[in-house]
TORKOL-4160 file (C-alpha; in steps of 0.2 Angstrom, whole numbers, padded with zeros to 4 digits, m for minus):
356
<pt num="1" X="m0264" Y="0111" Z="0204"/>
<pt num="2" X="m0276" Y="0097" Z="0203"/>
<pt num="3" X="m0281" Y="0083" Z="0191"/>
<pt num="4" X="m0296" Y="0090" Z="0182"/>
<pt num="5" X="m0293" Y="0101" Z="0168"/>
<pt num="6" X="m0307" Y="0114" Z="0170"/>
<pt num="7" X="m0303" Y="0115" Z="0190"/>
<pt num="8" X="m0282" Y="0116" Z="0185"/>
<pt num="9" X="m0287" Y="0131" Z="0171"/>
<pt num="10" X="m0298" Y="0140" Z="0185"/>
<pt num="11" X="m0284" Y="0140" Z="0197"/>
<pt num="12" X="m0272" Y="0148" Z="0184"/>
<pt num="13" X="m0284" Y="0161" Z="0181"/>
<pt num="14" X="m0285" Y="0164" Z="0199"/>
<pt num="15" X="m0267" Y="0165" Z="0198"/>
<pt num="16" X="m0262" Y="0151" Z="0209"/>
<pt num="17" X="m0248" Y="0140" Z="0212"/>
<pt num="18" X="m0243" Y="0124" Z="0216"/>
<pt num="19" X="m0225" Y="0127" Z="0221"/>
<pt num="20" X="m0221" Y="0124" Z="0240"/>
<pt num="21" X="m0209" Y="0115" Z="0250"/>
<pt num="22" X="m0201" Y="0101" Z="0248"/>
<pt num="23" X="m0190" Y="0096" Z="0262"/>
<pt num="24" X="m0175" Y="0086" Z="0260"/>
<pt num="25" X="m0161" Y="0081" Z="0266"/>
<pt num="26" X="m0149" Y="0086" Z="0252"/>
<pt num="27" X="m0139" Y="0102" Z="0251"/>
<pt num="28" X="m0153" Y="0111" Z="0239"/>
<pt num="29" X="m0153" Y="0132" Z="0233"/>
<pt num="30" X="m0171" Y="0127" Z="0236"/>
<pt num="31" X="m0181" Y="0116" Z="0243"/>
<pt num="32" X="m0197" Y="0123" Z="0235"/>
<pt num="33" X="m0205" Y="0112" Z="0220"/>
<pt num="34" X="m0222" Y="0109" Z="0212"/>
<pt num="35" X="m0225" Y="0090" Z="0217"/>
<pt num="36" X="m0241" Y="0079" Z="0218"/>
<pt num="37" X="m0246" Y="0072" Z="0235"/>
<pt num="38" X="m0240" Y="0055" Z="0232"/>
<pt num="39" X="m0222" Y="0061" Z="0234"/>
<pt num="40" X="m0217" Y="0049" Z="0247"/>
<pt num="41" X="m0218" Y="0034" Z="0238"/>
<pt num="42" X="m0201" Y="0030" Z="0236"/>
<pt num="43" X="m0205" Y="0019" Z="0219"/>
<pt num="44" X="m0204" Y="0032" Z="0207"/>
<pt num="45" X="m0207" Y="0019" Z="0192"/>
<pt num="46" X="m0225" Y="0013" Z="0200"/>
<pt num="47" X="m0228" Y="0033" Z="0201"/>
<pt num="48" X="m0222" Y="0037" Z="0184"/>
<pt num="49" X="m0235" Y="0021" Z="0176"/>
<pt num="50" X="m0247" Y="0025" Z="0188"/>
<pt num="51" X="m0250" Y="0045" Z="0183"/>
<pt num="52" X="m0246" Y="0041" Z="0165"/>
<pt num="53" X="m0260" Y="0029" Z="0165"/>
<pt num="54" X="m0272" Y="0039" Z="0174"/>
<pt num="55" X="m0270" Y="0054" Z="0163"/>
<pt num="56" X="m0269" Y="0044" Z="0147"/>
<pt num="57" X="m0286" Y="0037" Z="0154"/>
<pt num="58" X="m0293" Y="0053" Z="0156"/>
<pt num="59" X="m0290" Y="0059" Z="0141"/>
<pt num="60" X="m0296" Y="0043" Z="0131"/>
<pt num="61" X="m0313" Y="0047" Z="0142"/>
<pt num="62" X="m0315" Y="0064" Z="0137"/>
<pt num="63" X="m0313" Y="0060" Z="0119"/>
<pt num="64" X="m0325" Y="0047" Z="0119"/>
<pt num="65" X="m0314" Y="0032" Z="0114"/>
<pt num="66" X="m0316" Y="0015" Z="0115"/>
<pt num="67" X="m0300" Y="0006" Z="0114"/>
<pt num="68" X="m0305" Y="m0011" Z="0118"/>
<pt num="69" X="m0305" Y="m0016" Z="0099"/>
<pt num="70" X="m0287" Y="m0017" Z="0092"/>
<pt num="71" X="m0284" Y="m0004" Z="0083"/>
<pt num="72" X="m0268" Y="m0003" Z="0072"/>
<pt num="73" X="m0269" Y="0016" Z="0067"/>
<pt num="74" X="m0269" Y="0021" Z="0084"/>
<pt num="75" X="m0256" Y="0025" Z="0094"/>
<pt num="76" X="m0250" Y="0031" Z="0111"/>
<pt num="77" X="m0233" Y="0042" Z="0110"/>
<pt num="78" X="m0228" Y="0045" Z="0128"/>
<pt num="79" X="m0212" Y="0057" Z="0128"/>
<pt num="80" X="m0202" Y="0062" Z="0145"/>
<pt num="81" X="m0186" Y="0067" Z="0149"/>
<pt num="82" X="m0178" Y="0054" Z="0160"/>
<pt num="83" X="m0192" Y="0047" Z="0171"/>
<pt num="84" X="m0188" Y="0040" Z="0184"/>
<pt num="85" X="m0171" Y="0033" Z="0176"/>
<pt num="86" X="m0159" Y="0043" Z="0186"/>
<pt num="87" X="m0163" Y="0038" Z="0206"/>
<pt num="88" X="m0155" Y="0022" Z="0205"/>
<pt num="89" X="m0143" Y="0010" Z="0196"/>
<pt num="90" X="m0156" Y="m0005" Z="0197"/>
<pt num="91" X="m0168" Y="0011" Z="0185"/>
<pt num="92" X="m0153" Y="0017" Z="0175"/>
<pt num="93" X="m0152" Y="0000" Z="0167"/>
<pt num="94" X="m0170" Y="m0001" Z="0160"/>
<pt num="95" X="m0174" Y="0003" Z="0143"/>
<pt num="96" X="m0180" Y="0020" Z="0140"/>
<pt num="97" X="m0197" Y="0010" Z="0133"/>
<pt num="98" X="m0201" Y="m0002" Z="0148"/>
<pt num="99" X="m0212" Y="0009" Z="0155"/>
<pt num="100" X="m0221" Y="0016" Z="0143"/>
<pt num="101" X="m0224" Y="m0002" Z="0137"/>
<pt num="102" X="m0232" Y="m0007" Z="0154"/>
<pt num="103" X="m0243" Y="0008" Z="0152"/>
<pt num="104" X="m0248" Y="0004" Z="0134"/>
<pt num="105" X="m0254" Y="m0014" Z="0141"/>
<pt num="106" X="m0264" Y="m0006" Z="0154"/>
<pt num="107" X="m0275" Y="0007" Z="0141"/>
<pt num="108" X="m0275" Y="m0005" Z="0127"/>
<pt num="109" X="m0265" Y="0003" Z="0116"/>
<pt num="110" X="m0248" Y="0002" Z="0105"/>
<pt num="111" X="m0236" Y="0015" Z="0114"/>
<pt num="112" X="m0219" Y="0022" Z="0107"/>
<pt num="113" X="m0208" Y="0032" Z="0118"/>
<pt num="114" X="m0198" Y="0046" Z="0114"/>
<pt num="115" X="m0187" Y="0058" Z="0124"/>
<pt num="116" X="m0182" Y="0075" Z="0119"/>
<pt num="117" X="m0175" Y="0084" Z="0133"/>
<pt num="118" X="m0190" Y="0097" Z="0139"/>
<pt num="119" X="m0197" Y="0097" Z="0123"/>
<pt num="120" X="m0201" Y="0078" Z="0124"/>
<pt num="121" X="m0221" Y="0082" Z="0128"/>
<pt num="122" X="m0221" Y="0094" Z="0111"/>
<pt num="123" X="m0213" Y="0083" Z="0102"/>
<pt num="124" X="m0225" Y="0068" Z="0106"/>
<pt num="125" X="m0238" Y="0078" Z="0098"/>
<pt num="126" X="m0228" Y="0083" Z="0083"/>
<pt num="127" X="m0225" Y="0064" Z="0081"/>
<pt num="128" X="m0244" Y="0061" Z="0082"/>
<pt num="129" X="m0247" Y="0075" Z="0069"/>
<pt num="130" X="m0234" Y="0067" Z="0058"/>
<pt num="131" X="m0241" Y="0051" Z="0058"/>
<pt num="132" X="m0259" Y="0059" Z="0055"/>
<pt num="133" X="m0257" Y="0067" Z="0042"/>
<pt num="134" X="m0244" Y="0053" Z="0033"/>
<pt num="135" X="m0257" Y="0041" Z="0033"/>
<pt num="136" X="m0251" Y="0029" Z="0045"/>
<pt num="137" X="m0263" Y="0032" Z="0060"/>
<pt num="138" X="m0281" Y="0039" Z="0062"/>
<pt num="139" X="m0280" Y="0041" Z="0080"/>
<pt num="140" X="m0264" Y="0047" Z="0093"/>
<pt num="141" X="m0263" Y="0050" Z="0109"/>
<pt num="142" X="m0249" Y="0061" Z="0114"/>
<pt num="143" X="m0240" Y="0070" Z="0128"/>
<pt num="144" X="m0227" Y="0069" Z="0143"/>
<pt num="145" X="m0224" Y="0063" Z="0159"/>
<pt num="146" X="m0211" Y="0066" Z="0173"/>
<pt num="147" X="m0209" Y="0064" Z="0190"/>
<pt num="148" X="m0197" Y="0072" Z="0204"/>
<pt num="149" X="m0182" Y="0063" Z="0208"/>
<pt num="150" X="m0167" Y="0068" Z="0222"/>
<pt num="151" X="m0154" Y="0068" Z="0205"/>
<pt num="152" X="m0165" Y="0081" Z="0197"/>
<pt num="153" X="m0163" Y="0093" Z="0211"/>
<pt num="154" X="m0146" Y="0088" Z="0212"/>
<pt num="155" X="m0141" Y="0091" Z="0196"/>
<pt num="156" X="m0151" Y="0111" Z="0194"/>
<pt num="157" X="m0144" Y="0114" Z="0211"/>
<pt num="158" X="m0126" Y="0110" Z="0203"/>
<pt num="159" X="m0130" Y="0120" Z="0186"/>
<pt num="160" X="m0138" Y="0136" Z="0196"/>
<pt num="161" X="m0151" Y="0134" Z="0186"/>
<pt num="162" X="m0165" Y="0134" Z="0202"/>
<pt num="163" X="m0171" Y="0150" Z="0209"/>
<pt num="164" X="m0166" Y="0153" Z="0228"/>
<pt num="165" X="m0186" Y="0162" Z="0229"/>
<pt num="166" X="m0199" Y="0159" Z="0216"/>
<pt num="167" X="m0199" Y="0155" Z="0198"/>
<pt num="168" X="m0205" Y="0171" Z="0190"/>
<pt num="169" X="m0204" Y="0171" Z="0170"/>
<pt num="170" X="m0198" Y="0186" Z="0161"/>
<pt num="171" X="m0198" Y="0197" Z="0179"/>
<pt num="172" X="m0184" Y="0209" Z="0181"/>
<pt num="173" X="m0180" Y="0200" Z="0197"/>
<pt num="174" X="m0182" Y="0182" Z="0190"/>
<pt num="175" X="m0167" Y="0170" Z="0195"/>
<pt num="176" X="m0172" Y="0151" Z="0192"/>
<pt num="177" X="m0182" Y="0139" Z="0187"/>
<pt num="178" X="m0190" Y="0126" Z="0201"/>
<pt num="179" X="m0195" Y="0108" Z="0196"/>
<pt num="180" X="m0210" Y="0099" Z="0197"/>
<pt num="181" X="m0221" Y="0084" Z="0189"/>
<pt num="182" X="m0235" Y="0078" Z="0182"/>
<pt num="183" X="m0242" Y="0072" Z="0165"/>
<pt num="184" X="m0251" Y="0078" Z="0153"/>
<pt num="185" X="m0260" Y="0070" Z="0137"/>
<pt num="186" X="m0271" Y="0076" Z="0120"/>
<pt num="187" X="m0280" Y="0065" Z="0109"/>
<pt num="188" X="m0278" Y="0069" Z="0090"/>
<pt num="189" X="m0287" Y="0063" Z="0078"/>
<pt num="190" X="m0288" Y="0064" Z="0058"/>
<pt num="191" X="m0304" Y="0077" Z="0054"/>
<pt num="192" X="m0321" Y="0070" Z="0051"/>
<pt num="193" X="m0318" Y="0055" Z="0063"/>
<pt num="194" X="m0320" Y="0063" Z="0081"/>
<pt num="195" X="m0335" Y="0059" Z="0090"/>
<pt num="196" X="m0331" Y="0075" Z="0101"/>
<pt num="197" X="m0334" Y="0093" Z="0096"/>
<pt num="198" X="m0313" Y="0096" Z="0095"/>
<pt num="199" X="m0307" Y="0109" Z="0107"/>
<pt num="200" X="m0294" Y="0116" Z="0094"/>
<pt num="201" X="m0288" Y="0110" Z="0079"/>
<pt num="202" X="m0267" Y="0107" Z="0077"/>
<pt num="203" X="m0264" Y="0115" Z="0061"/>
<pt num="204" X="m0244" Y="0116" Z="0061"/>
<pt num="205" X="m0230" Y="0111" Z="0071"/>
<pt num="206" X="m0210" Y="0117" Z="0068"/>
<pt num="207" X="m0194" Y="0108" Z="0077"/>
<pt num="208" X="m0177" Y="0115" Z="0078"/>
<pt num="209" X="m0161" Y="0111" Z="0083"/>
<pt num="210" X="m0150" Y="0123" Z="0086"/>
<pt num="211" X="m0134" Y="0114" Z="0094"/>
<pt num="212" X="m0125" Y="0126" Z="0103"/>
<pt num="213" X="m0122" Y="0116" Z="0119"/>
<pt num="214" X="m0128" Y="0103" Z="0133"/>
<pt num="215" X="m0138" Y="0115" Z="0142"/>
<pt num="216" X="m0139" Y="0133" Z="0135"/>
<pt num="217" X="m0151" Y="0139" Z="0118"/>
<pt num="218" X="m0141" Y="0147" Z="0105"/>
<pt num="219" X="m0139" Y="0166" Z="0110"/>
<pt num="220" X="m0145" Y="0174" Z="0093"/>
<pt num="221" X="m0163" Y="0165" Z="0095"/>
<pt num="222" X="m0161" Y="0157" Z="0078"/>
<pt num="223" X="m0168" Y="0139" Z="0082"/>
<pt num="224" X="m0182" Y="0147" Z="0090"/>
<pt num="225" X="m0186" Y="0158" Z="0076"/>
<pt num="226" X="m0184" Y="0141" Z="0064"/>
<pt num="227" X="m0196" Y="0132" Z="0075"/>
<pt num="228" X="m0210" Y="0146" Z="0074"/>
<pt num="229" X="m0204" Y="0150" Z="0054"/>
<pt num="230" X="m0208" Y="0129" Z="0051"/>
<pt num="231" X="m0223" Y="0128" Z="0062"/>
<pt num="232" X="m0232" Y="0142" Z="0054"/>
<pt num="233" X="m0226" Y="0138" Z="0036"/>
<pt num="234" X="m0236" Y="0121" Z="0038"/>
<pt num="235" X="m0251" Y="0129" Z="0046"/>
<pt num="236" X="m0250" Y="0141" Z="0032"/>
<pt num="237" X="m0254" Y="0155" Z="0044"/>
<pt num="238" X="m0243" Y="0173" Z="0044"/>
<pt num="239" X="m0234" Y="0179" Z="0061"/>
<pt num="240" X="m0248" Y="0194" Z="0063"/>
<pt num="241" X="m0261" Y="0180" Z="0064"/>
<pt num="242" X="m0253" Y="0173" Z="0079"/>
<pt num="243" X="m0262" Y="0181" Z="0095"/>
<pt num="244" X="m0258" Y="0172" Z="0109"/>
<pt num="245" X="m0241" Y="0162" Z="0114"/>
<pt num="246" X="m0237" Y="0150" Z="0128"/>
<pt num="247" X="m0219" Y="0153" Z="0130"/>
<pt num="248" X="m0207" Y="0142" Z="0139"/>
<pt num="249" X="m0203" Y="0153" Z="0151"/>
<pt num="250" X="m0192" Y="0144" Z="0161"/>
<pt num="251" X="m0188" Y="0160" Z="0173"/>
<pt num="252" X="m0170" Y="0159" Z="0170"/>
<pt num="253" X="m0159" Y="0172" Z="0165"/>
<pt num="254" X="m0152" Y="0165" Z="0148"/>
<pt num="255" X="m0168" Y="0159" Z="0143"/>
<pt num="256" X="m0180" Y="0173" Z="0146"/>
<pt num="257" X="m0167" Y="0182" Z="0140"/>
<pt num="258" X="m0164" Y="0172" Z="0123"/>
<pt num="259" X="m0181" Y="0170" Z="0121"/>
<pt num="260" X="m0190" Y="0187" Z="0121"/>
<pt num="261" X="m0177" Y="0194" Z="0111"/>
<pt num="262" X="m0183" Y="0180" Z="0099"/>
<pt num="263" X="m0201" Y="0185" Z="0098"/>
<pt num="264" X="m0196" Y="0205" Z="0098"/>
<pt num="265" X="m0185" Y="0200" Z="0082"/>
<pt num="266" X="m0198" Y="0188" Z="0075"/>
<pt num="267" X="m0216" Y="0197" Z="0078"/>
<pt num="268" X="m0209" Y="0214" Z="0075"/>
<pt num="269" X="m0221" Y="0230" Z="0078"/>
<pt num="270" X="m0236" Y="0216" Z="0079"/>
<pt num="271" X="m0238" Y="0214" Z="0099"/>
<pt num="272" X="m0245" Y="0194" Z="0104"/>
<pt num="273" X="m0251" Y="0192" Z="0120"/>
<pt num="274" X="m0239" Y="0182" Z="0127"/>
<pt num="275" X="m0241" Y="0170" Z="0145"/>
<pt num="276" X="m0233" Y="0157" Z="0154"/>
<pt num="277" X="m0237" Y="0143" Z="0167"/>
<pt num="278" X="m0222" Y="0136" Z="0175"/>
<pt num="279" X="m0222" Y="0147" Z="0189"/>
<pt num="280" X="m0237" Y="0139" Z="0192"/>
<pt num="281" X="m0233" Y="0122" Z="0187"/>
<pt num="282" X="m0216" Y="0122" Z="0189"/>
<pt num="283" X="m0203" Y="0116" Z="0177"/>
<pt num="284" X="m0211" Y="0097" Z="0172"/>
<pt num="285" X="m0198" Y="0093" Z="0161"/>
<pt num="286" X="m0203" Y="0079" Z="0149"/>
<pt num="287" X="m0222" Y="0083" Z="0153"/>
<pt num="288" X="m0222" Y="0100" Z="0152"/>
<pt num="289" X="m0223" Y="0105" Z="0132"/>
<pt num="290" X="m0240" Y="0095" Z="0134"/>
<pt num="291" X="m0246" Y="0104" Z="0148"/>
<pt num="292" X="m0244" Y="0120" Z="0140"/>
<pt num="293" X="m0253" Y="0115" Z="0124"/>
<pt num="294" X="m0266" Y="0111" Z="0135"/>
<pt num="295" X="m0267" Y="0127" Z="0142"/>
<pt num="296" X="m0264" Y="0137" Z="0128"/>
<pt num="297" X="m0279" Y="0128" Z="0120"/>
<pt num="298" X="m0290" Y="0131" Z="0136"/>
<pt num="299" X="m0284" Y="0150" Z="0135"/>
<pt num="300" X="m0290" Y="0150" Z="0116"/>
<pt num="301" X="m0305" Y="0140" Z="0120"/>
<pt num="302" X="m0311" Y="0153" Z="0135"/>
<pt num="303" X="m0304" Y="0167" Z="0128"/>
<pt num="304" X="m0296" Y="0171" Z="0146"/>
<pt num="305" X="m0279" Y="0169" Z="0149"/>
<pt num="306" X="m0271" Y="0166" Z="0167"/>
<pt num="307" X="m0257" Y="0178" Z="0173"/>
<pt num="308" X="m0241" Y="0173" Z="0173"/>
<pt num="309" X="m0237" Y="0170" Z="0191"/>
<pt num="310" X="m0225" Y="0182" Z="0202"/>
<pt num="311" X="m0223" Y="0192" Z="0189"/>
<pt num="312" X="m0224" Y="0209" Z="0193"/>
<pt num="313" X="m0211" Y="0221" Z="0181"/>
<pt num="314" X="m0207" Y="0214" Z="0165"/>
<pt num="315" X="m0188" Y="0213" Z="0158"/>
<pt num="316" X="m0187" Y="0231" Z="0149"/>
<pt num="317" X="m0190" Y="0234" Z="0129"/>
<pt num="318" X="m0202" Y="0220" Z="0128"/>
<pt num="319" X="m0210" Y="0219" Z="0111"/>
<pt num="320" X="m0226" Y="0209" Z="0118"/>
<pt num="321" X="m0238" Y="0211" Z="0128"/>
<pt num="322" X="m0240" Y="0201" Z="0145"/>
<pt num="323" X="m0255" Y="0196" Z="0157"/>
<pt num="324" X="m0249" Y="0204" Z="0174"/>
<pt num="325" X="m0260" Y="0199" Z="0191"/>
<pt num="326" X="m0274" Y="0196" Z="0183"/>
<pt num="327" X="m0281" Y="0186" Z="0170"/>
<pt num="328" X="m0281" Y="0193" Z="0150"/>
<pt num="329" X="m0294" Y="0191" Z="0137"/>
<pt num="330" X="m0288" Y="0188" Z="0117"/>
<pt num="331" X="m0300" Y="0188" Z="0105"/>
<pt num="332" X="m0288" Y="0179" Z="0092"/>
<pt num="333" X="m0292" Y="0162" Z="0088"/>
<pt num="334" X="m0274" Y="0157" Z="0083"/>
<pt num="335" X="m0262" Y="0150" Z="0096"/>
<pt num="336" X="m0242" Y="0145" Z="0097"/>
<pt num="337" X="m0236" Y="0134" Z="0110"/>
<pt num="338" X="m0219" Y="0134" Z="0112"/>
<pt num="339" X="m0206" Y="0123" Z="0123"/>
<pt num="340" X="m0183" Y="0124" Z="0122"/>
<pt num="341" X="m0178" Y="0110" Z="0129"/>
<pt num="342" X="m0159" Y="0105" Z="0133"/>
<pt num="343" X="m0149" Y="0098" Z="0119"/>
<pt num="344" X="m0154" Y="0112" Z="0110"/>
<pt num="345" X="m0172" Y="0106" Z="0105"/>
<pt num="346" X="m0187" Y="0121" Z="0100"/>
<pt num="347" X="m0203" Y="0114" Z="0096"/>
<pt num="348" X="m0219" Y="0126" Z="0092"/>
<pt num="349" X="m0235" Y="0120" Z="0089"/>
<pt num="350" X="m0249" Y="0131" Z="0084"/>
<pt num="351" X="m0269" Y="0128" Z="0088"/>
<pt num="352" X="m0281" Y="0137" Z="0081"/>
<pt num="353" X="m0299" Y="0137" Z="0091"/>
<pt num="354" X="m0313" Y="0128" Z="0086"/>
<pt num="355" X="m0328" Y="0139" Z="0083"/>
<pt num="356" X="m0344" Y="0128" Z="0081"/>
């Protein structure tokens, strides 16, 4: 989908896709993924440093920051699921951190590493909220990063998790998820000390555990509805204030499932707009709660928010509102961002748009 945030948000709202082919030798349900052109090299840890780099570079640009001085409030949280940990024994025996320390050298900065699962991008960003707002730094930069590896696609190929056509979230014919990779990263900083109009402001975040197995969200919905009850308890904001959502929408059948049935329980007879990107980006795993902050903010920001992609007739008795084939417009100024990750981890953020 590209490497330019306005060009990336363009193609979504032209309802575009990066999912395509990826042939392979293994016995895959589908050989279609959303992967980066790069594909071929068979170093996956140079790949992973090298798009972690680039896009925490990118980032550090459009925020205007200069990290050449030492800075010891500032820190770079990196979160992902496995990397590039699981394609060979020599990888499997690093420390989860050796990476993300090579990449901290090579912007300057301090890095901690995290992994939660899918949520790990979300959750880097609550950890740079945290330590915002507790004092011990003045400046994060936070997100995720993952690439593809032959043992991801093994591994959704053996829990039938992927889709044998397209990943279409909260479709009637929706049957899978697909993978892809990609990084994406958001500067935070404490009020008053940006040197950059702010594209939104983070004004609550909620995690949850709710521990109902390796691989499947708890049925009922209830650490989905704890993460948004926290979330919006620290941003001090109600649930009818909340216009817009980026849902996880994985595409699967449990998860759309689970998850709709939690936003009709918890939003009631006040109808959100509610969108998703992964059929346009592909399940990213770690990096993927940090894209879709990023896109939900860029929704808030331009008010336009992209289809969801394949998406054609929603599940039935849907409390929300969805955009179908075409792009949206929201008027709201309040977001929610939300990502389930494995393990059962929920994590919401909630932005609200800057108005100058």
């Amino acid at each position: 989908m590209g490497d330019d945030v306005d060009a990336v948000t363009e193609r979504l709202l032209d309802g575009q896709s990066g999912i395509r082919p990826l042939p392979s030798e293994l016995r895959l349900k589908n050989d279609r993924a959303a992967y980066l052109e790069d594909v071929g090299n068979p170093d996956r840890k140079a790949r992973l440093i090298e798009l972690t780099t680039q896009s925490v570079k990118s980032a550090l640009s459009d925020a205007r920051i200069d990290v050449q001085t030492p800075n010891p409030h500032a820190f770079l949280i990196i979160g992902t699921s496995l990397g590039y940990r699981l394609d060979s024994e020599e990888f499997h025996q690093d420390p989860l951190h050796q990476w993300t320390d090579e990449v901290g050298a090579r912007v300057g900065m301090t890095p901690l590493a995290l992994s939660t699962a899918c949520s790990s991008g979300s959750d880097a960003i609550l950890l740079g909220a945290h330590l915002i707002r507790s004092g011990q730094a003045d400046l994060c930069v936070c997100g995720g990063a993952d690439v593809l590896g032959d043992a991801k696609r093994l591994a959704h190929t053996a829990l039938g998790t992927l889709s044998s056509t397209t990943l279409k979230s909260f479709d009637q014919s929706h049957d899978g998820t697909l993978l892809g990779e990609g990084a994406g990263f958001v500067v935070l900083q404490r009020q008053g000390l940006e040197r950059h109009k702010p594209y939104a402001y983070l004004v609550g975040c909620g995690a949850s555990n709710d521990a109902a197995g390796l691989t499947a969200p708890d049925e009922t919905g209830a650490g989905i509805r704890l993460a948004l009850d926290r979330a919006l308890a620290e941003a001090d904001l109600s649930r009818n204030q909340v216009s817009l959502i980026n849902a996880h929408g994985s595409g699967t059948h449990t998860n759309d499932r689970v998850e709709s049935a939690a936003y009709n329980e918890y939003f009631g007879d006040y109808h959100p707009l509610v969108f998703a990107t992964k059929g346009a980006f592909g399940h990213t795993l770690g990096a993927t709660g940090a894209l879709e902050a990023i896109a939900l903010i860029k929704a808030l920001q331009t008010q336009s928010v992209p289809p969801v992609f394949g998406l054609q007739q929603p599940l039935p008795d849907l409390e929300f509102d969805l955009p179908i084939q075409k792009p949206a417009r929201t008027r709201g100024n309040v977001g929610l961002s939300l990502t389930i990750g494995f393990g059962g981890f929920n994590t919401a953020l909630v932005f609200q748009r800057f108005d100058q």
